[in-house]
C-alpha positions as CSV (number, residue, x, y, z in Angstrom):
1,X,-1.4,14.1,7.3
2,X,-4.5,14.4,5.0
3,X,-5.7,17.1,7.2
4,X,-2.5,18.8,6.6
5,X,-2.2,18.6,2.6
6,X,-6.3,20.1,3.3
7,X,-8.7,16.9,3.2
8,X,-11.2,16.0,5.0
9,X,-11.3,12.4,6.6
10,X,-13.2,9.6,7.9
11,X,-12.4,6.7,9.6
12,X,-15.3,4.0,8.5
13,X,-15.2,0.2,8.7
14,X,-19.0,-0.8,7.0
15,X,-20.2,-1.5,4.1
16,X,-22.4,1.6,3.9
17,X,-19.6,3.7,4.4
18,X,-17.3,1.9,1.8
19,X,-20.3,2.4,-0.8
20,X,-19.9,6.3,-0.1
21,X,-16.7,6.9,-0.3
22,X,-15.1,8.6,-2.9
23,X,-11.5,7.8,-2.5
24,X,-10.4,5.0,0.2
25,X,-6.7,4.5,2.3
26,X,-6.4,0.4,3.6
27,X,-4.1,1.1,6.9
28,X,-1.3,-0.7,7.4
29,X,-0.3,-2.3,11.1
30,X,-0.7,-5.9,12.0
31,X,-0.8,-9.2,10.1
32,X,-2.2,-10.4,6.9
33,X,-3.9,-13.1,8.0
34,X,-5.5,-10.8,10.7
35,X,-6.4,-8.0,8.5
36,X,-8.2,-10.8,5.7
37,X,-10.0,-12.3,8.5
38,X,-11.2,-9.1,9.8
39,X,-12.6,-8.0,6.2
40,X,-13.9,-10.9,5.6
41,X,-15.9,-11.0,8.8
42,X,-17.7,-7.9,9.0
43,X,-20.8,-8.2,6.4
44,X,-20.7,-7.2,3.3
45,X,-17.4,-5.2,3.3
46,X,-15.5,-7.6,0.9
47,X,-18.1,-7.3,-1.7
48,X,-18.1,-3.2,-0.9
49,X,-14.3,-3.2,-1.3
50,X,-14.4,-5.0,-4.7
51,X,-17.0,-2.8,-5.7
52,X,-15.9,0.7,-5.1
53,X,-12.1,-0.7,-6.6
54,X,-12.9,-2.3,-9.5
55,X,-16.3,-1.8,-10.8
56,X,-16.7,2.0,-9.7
57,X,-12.7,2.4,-9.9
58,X,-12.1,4.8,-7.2
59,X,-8.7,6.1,-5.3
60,X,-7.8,3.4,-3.1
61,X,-4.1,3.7,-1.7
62,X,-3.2,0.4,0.5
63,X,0.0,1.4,3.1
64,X,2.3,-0.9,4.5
65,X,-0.1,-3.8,5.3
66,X,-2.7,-2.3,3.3
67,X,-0.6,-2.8,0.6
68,X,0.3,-6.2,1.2
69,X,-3.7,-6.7,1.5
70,X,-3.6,-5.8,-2.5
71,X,-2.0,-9.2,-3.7
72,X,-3.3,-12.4,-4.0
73,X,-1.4,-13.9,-1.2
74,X,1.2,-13.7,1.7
75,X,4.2,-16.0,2.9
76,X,2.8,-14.6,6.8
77,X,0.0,-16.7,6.7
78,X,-2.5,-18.9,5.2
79,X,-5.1,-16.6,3.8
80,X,-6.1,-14.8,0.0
81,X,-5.9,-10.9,-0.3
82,X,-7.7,-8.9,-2.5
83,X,-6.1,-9.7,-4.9
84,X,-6.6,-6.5,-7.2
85,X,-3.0,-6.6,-7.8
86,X,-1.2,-9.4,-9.2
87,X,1.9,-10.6,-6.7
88,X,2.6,-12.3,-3.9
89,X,3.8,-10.8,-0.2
90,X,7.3,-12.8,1.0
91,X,9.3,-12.5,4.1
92,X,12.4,-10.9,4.3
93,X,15.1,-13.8,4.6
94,X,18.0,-13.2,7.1
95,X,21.3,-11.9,5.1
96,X,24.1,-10.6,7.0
97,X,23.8,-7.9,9.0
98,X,20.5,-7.3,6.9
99,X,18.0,-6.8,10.3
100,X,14.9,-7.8,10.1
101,X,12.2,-6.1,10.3
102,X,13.5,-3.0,7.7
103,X,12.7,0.2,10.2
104,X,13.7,3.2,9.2
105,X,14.8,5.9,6.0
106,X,15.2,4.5,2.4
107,X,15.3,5.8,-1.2
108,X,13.3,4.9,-3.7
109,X,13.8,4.6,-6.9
110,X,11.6,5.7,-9.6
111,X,10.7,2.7,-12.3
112,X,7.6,4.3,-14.3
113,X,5.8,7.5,-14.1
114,X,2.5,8.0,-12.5
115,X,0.3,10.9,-11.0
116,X,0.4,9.4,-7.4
117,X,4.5,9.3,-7.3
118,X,4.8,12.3,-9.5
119,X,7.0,14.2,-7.0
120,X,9.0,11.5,-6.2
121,X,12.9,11.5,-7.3
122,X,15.4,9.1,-6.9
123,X,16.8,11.6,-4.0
124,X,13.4,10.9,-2.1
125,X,13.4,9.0,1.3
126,X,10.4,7.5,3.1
127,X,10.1,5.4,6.4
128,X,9.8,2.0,6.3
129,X,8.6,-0.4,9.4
130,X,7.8,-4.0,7.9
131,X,9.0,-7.7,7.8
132,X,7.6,-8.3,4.5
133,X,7.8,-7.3,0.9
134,X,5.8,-7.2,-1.7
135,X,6.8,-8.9,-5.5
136,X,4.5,-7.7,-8.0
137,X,4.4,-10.4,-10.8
138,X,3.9,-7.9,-13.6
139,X,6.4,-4.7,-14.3
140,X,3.5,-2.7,-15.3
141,X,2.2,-2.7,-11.4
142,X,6.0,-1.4,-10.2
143,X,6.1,2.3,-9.5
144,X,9.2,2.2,-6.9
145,X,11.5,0.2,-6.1
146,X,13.7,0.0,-3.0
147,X,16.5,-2.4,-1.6
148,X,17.0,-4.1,1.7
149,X,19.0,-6.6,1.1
150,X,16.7,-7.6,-1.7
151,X,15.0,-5.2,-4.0
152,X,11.3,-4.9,-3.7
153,X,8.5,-2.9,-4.9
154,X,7.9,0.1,-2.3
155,X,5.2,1.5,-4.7
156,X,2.5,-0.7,-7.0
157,X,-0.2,0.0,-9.2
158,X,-2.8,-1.1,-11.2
159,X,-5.4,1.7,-12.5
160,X,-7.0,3.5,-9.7
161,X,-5.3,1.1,-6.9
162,X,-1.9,2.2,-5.7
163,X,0.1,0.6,-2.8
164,X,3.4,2.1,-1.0
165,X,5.0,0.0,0.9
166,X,6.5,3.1,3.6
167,X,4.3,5.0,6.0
168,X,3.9,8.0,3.9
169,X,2.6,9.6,6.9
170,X,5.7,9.6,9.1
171,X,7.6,10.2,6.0
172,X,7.6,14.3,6.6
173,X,7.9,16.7,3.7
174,X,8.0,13.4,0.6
175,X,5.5,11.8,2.3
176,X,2.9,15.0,2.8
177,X,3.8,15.3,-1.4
178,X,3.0,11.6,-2.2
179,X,-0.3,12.1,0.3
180,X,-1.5,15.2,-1.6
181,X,-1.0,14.0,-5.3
182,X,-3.1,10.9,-4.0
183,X,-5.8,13.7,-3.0
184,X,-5.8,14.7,-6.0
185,X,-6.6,11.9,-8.0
């Protein structure tokens, strides 16, 4: 979808890479314990990640478990995130008919202004695929909302580190919009 909205890409996992890098995207499939181990392991990446986020303060957009990575912890398992963004990652609890995981189209709603979700309207739908949510603890990191049962944020923020919760990428024309005011940042 980058290549689409006209960036180029690179798909890097080191440290040296990380140090380059002018913007970063944290991917999102798998578990958060997983994912924190995996960081964690590979030498020097951690300390590269902190770096480029908040010392050098570039782009970094965290999706779907990226996101999640963002926040200090997660109910999935026993294991700290980045914790650049203040919140905590909870399971969805079985309601109703509610099904678990949330897969598919839902709105967003809009609850401050910012550059990344600047083409985003409360009419905008995005894909979601995801058994946890993400509960920011302070209303300045909120950029979206959404409801499944519960509402959660679908879209955080703290300066130059943005999280969305939906796979912008399979999230067609919104999602290619979202994708290209983050490459523009």
């Amino acid at each position: 979808m980058f290549m689409q909205v006209g960036e180029d890409i690179a798909v890097i996992s080191n440290k040296e890479d990380v140090l380059k890098a002018h913007k970063l995207v944290l991917p999102g499939v798998g578990s958060f314990k997983a994912a924190m181990q995996r960081i964690n392991e590979i030498p020097g990446l951690r300390d590269a990640l902190d770096i480029k986020a908040l010392k050098h303060q570039i782009p970094i957009l965290g999706v779907c478990l990226g996101m999640q990575l963002l926040t200090e912890s997660s109910q999935e398992g026993p294991a700290d995130g980045l914790g650049w963004i203040s919140g905590t990652t909870k399971k969805f609890e079985k309601m109703g008919d509610i099904k678990i995981p949330h897969m598919g189209w839902n709105a967003v709603r809009v609850v401050q202004e910012n550059k990344l979700t600047e083409s985003v309207n409360d009419e905008s739908k995005y894909y979601f695929v995801h058994s946890y949510y993400v509960e920011v603890r302070d209303e300045q990191s909120s950029l979206l909302r959404s409801e499944h049962g519960v509402v959660f944020d679908s879209a955080i923020v703290r300066e130059n580190i943005f999280g969305v919760q939906f796979h912008p990428e399979k999230s067609h024309k919104h999602g290619m919009k979202l994708l290209g005011s983050f490459a523009k940042l």
